[in-house]
C-alpha positions as CSV (number, residue, x, y, z in Angstrom):
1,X,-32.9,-2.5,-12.1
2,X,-29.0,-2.8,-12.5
3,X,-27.4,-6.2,-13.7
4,X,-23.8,-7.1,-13.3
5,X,-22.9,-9.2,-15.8
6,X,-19.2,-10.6,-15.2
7,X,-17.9,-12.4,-17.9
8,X,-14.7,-13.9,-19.7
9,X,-11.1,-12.6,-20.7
10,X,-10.3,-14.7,-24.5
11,X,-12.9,-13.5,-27.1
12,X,-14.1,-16.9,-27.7
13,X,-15.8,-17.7,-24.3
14,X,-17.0,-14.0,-24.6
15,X,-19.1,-14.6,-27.0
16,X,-20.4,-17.8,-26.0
17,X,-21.9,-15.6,-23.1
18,X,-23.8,-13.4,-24.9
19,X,-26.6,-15.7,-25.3
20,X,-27.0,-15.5,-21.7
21,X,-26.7,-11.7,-21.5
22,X,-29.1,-11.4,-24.7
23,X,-31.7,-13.7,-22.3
24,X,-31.3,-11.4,-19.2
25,X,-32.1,-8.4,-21.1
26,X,-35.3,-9.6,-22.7
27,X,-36.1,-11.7,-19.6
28,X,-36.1,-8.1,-17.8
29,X,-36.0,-5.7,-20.5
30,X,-36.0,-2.5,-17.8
31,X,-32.6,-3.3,-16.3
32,X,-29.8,-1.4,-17.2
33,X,-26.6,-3.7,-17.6
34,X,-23.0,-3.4,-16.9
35,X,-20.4,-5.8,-18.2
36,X,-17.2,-6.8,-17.0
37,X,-14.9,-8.9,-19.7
38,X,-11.6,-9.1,-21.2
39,X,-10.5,-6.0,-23.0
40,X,-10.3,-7.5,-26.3
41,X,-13.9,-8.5,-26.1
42,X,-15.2,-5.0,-25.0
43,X,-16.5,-3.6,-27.9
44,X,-18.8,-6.6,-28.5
45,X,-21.0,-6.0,-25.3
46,X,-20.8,-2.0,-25.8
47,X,-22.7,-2.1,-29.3
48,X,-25.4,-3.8,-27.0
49,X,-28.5,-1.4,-26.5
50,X,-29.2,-2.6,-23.2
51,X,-25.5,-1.9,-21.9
52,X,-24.4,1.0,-20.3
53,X,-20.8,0.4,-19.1
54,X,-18.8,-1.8,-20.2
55,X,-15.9,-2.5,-17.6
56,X,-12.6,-4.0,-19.8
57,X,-10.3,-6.3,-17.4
58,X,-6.6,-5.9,-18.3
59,X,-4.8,-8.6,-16.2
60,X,-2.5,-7.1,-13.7
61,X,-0.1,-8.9,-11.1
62,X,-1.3,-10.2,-7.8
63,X,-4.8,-10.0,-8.9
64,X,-5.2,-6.2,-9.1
65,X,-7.5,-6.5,-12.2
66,X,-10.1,-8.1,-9.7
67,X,-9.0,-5.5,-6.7
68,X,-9.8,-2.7,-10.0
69,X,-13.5,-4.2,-10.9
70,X,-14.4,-4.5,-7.0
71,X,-13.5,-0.3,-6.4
72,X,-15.8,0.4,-9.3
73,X,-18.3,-1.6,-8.4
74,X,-18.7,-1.9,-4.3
75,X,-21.0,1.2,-3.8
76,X,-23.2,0.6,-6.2
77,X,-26.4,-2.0,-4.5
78,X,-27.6,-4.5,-7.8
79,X,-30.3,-6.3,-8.7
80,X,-28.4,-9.1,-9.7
81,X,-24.8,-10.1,-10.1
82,X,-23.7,-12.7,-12.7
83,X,-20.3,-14.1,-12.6
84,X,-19.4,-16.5,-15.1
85,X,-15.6,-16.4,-13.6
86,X,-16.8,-18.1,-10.4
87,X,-14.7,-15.5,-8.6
88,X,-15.0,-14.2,-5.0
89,X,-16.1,-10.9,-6.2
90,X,-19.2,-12.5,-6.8
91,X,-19.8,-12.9,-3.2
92,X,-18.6,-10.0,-2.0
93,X,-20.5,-7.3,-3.9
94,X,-23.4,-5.9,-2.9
95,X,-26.8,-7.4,-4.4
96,X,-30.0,-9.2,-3.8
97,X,-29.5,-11.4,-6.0
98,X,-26.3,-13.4,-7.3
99,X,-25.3,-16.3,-9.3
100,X,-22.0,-17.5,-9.5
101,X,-21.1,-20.5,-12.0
102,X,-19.7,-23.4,-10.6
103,X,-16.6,-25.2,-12.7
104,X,-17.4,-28.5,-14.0
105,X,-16.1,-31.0,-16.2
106,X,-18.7,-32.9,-17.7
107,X,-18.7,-33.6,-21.6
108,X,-21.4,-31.2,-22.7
109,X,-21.0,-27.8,-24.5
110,X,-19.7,-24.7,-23.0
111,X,-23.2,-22.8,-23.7
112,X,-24.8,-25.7,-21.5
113,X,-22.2,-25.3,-19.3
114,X,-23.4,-21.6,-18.9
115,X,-26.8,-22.2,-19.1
116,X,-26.8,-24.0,-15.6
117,X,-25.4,-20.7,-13.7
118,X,-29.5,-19.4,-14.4
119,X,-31.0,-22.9,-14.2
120,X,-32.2,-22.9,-17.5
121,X,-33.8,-25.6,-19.3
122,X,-32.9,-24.5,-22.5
123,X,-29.2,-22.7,-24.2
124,X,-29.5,-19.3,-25.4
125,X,-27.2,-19.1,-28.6
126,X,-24.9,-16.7,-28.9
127,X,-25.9,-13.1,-30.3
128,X,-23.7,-10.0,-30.8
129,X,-24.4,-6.7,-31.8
130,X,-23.7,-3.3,-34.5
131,X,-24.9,-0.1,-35.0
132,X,-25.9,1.6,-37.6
133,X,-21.7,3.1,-37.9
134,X,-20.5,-0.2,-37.8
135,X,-22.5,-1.8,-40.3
136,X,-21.6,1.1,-42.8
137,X,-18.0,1.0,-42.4
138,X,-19.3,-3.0,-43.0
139,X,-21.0,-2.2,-46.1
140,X,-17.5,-0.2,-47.3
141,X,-15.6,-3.0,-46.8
142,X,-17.6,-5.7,-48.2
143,X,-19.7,-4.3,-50.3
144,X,-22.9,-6.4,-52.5
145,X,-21.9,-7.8,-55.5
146,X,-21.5,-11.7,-55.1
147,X,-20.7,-14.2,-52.0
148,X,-18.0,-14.3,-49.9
149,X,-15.9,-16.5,-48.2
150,X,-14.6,-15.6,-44.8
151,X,-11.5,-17.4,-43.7
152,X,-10.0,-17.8,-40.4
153,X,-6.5,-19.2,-40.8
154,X,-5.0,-18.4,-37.5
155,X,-5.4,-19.2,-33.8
156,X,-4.2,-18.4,-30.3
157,X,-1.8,-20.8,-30.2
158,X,0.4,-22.7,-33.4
159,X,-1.0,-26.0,-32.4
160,X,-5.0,-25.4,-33.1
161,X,-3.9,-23.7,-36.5
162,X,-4.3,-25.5,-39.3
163,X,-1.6,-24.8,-42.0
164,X,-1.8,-22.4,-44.2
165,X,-1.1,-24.0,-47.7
166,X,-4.1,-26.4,-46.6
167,X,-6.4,-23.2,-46.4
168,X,-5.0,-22.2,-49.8
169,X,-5.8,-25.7,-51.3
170,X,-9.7,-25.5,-49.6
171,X,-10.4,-22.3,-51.1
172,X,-9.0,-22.6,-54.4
173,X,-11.5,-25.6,-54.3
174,X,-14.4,-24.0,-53.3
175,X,-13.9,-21.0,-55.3
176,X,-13.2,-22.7,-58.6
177,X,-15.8,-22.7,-60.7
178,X,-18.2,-25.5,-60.8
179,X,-17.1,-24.6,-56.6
180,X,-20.0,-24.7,-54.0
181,X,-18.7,-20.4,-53.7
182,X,-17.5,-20.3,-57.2
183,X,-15.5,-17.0,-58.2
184,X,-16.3,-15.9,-55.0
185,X,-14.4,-12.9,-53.4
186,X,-12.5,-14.0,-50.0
187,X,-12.5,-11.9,-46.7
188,X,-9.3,-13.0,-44.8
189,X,-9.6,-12.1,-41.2
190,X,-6.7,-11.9,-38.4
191,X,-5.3,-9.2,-35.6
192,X,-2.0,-7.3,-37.1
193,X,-0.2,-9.6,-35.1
194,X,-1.4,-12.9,-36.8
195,X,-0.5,-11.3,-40.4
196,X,2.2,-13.2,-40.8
197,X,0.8,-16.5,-40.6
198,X,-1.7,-15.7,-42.6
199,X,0.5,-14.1,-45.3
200,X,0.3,-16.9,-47.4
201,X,-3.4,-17.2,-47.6
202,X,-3.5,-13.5,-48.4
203,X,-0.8,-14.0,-51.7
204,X,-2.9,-16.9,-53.0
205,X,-5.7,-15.0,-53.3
206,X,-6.1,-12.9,-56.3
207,X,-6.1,-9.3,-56.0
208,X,-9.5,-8.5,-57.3
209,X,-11.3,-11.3,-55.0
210,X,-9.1,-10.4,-51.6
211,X,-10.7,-8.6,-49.2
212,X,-8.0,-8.2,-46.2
213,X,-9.1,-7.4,-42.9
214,X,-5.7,-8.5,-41.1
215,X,-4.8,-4.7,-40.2
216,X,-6.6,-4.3,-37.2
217,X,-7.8,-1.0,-38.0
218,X,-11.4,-2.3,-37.0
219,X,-12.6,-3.0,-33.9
220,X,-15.0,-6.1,-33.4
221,X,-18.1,-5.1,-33.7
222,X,-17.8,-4.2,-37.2
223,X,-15.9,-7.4,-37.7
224,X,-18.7,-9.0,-36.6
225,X,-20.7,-6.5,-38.9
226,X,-18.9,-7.8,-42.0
227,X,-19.3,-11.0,-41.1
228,X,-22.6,-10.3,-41.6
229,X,-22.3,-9.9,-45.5
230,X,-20.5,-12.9,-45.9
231,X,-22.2,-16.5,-47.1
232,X,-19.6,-18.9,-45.5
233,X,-17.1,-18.9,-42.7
234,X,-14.1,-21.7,-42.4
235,X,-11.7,-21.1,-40.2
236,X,-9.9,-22.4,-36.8
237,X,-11.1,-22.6,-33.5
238,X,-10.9,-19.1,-31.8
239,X,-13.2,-16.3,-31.2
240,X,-13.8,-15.6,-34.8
241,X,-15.2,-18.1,-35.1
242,X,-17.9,-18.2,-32.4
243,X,-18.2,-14.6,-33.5
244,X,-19.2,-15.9,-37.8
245,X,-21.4,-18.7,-36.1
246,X,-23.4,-15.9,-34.2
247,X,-23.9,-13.4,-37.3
248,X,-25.8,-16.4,-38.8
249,X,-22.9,-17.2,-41.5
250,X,-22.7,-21.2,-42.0
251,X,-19.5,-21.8,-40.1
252,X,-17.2,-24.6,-40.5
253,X,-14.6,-24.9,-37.4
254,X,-11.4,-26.5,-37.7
255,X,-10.1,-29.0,-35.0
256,X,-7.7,-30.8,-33.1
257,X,-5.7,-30.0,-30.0
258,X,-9.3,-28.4,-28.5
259,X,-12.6,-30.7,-28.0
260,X,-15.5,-29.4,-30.5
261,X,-17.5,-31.2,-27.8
262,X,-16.8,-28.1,-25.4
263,X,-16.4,-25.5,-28.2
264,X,-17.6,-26.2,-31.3
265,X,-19.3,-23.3,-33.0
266,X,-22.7,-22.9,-32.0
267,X,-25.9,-21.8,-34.4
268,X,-28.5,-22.3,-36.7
269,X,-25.7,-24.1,-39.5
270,X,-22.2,-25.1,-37.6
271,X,-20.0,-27.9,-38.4
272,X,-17.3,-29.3,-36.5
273,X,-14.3,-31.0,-38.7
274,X,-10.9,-33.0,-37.4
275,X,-8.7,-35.6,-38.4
276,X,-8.8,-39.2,-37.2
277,X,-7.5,-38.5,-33.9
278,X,-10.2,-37.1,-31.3
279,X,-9.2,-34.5,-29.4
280,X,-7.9,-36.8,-26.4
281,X,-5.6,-38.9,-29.1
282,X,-3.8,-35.5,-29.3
283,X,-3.5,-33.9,-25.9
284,X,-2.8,-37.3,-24.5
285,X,-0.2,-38.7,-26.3
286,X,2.9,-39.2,-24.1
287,X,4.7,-36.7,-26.4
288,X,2.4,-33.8,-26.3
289,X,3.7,-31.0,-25.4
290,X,1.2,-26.9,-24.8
291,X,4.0,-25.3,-25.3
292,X,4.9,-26.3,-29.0
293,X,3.8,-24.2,-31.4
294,X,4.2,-26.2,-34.5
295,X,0.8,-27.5,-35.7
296,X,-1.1,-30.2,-34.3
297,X,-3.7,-31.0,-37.2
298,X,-1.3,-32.4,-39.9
299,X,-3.8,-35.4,-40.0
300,X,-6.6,-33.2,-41.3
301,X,-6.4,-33.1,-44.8
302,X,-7.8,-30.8,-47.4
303,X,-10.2,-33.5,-48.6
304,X,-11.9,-33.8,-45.8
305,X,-12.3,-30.0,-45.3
306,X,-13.5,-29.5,-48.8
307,X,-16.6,-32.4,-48.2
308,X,-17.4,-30.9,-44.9
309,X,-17.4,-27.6,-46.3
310,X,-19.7,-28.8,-49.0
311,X,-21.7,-30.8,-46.9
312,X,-23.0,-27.6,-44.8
313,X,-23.4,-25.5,-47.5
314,X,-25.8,-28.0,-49.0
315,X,-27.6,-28.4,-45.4
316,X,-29.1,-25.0,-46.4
């Protein structure tokens, strides 16, 4: 049995699919699976057991990434085709089975959202997977000797980051002593290209607590493996952090100019934080503007953070 499993481009809605894929494979655990995602997301669904090629979609003009997948994919006959892009290709391939998801717009969660594309009464959580190689370069990194905190400080875009001197002010609180992490080391996660913004998070972290994995000399399954080994995740809404809520961390997601409605972080201990504005207060206003990249979460404060953060750490 061969299963097409078509999935998304950003990291984030990635992993938000794995849940599904994880469902497929122990719903038929004979089938051999390809998946088709975003490049950056690839070497999430290749540490999978079940998965034997992994197909990485790199956006190219007039659609040729889709005109790519179809060519490797047409002459083989499958089981079942799932296409979470709702694209054409999910029609046009060969199967016996298919099922495309329809776009919709109600106010639930994206993994509901998903769930509907297999009629399922329940929603699979996310779950992502390391070998044995990963998880040693893990242990390397991080290795045992007290918690850690795993921070997040950038985004996709300048408006769902949340400044960096306010992620400096929540960790120096949670990391003093008396601190719900007290004296604990901090893991500061970002792509090379992020570095920058999260320079200052890095400098305010003393030298013998930082653990900096902002080179991008990892790929993301062992991020996900040293994830892992840490005992709290904050951070902003993106990938990363759909990727600490499915390792199991307790993950607190920053928002504002994105609905934790849709994407909150999803798992056994998540919490969702903004300011006073909901999400439509922000992308409404008359002045709002996608293409600013100047924060749009100055009306969460560090407070606030700090007592959410405290709050999930003491739902354990």
């Amino acid at each position: 049995m061969r299963i097409l499993f078509i999935t998304a481009s950003r990291i984030g809605d990635a992993v938000l699919s794995t849940g599904l894929l994880n469902h497929l494979a122990e719903r038929y655990p004979e089938a051999r699976f390809t998946v088709a995602c975003g490049a950056p997301a690839a070497p999430l669904f290749a540490a999978a057991p079940f998965v034997d090629e992994v197909i990485p979609m790199v956006k190219r003009r007039r659609a040729g990434h889709w005109i790519d997948l179809w060519r490797r994919t047409v002459t083989r006959r499958w089981s079942l085709v799932v296409d979470l892009r709702g694209s054409a290709i999910g029609w046009l391939l060969p199967a016996w089975r298919r099922r495309v998801l329809k776009s919709s717009w109600e106010p639930r969660h994206r993994l509901a959202h998903l769930a509907t594309v297999l009629r399922l009464d329940h929603v699979p959580l996310p779950r992502l997977w390391a070998g044995a190689a990963e998880r040693a370069v893990a242990e390397r990194l991080i290795p045992s000797g007290g918690p850690v905190l795993a921070v997040g400080p950038t985004a996709n875009w300048g408006g769902k980051q949340w400044p960096a001197d306010r992620f400096v002010a929540v960790i120096a609180r949670l990391t003093a002593p008396g601190g719900v992490l007290a004296d604990a080391r901090v893991a500061v996660i970002c792509s090379p290209a992020e570095r920058n913004a999260a320079a200052l998070v890095l400098d305010a972290v003393p030298p013998e607590r930082r653990i900096d994995l902002t080179d991008g000399a990892h790929d993301l399954a062992t991020v996900y493996a040293c994830l892992e080994r840490c005992a709290f995740y904050l951070g902003n809404d993106s990938g990363l952090m759909h990727m600490a809520a499915a390792a199991g961390v307790p993950t607190l997601g920053l928002f504002g100019p994105s609905s934790e409605i849709f994407y909150g972080p999803a798992g056994a201990r998540t919490a969702s934080v903004r300011g006073p504005r909901s999400f439509e207060d922000i992308c409404h206003a008359p002045e709002f503007d996608h293409r600013r990249q100047d924060s749009l979460m100055l009306d969460l404060d560090p407070e606030t953070v700090v007592a959410a953060a405290e709050r999930l750490w003491a739902s354990r």
